[in-house]
C-alpha positions in Angstrom: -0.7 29.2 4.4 -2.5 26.8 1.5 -4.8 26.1 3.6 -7.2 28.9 3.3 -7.5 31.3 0.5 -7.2 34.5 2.9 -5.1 37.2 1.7 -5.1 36.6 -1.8 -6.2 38.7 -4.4 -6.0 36.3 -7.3 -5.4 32.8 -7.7 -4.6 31.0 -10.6 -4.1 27.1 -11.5 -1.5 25.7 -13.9 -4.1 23.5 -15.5 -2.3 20.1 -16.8 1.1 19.0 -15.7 4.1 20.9 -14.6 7.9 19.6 -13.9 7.9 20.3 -9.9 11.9 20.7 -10.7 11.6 23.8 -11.9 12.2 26.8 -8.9 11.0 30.3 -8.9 12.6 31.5 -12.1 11.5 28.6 -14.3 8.0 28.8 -12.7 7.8 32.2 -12.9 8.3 31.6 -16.6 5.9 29.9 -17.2 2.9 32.5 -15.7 4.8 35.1 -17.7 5.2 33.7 -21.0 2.9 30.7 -21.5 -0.4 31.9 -19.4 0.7 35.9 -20.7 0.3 37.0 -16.8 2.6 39.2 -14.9 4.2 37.3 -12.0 4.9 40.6 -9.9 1.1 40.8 -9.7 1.3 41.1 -5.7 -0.7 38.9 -3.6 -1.4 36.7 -6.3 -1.3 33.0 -6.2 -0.3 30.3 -9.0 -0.4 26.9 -8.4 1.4 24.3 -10.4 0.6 20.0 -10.0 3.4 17.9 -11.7 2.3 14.4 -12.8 1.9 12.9 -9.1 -1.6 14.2 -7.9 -0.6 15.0 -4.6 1.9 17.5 -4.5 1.5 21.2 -5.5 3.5 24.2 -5.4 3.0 28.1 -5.4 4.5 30.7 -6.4 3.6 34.6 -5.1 4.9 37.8 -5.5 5.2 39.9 -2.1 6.1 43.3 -3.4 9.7 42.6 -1.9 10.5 39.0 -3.3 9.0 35.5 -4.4 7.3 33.0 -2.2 7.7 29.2 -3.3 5.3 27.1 -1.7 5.5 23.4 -1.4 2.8 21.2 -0.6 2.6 17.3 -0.4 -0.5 15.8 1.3 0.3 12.3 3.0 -3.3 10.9 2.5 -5.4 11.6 -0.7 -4.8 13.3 -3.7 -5.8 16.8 -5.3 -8.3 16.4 -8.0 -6.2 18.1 -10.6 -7.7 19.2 -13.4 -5.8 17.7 -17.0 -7.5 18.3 -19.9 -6.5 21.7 -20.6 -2.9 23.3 -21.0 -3.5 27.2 -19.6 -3.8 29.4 -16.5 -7.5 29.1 -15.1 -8.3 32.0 -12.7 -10.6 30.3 -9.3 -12.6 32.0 -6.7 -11.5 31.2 -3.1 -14.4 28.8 -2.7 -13.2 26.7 -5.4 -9.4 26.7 -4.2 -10.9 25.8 -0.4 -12.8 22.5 -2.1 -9.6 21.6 -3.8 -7.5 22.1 -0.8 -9.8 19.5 0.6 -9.5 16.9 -2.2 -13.1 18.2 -3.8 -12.9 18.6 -8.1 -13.5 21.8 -8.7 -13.8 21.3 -12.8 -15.8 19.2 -14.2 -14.0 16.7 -16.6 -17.9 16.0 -18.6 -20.0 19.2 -17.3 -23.7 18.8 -17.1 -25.3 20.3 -19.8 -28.7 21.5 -20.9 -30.0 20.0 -24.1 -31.5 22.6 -26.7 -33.6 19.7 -28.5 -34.4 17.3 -25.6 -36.2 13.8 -26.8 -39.6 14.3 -26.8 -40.8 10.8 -25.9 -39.9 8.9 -22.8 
């Protein structure tokens, strides 16, 4: 079911570090009242990393009752993003690369320089 992003109408990461302890209710908590989105949005997907890089779980609303995913990879890691403390919304490319161990944000983006040296 994580392995693809088929069937999902949104899909948001927990960006930063979540306690894994926590179940549905405590989880569900958190997309409610720290990322301000409604966790009875059906078919939607939020993942959660706690501080061990390769294990994840999910959390969707079916319309009849709360899915709790759990997912712990045996060889590599997921390349988490940490530096922010929110609910980043990704496209289902983006969730496919990090489903296969691919950073999907950029800890230093590239950027373009307004005033670029002029001598080389």
């Amino acid at each position: 079911m994580l392995n693809d992003a088929t069937g999902f109408k949104k899909i948001y990461l927990a960006v930063g570090t979540t306690d894994l302890r926590k179940g549905i209710d405590g989880l569900a908590a958190i997309v409610k009242f720290q990322f301000n989105l409604d966790p009875y949005d059906k078919n939607t997907l939020c993942l959660f990393c706690g501080k061990k890089p390769d294990r994840i779980k999910g959390l969707i609303w079916e319309g009849d009752g709360f899915l709790l995913l759990y997912k712990r990879i045996n060889i590599g890691t997921f390349k988490w993003p940490r530096l922010l403390n929110e609910a980043v919304e990704i496209a289902g490319e983006q969730y496919n690369l990090l489903m296969h161990g691919f950073e999907i944000i950029a800890r230093r983006p590239i950027v373009e320089l307004e005033n670029p040296p002029k001598a080389m």
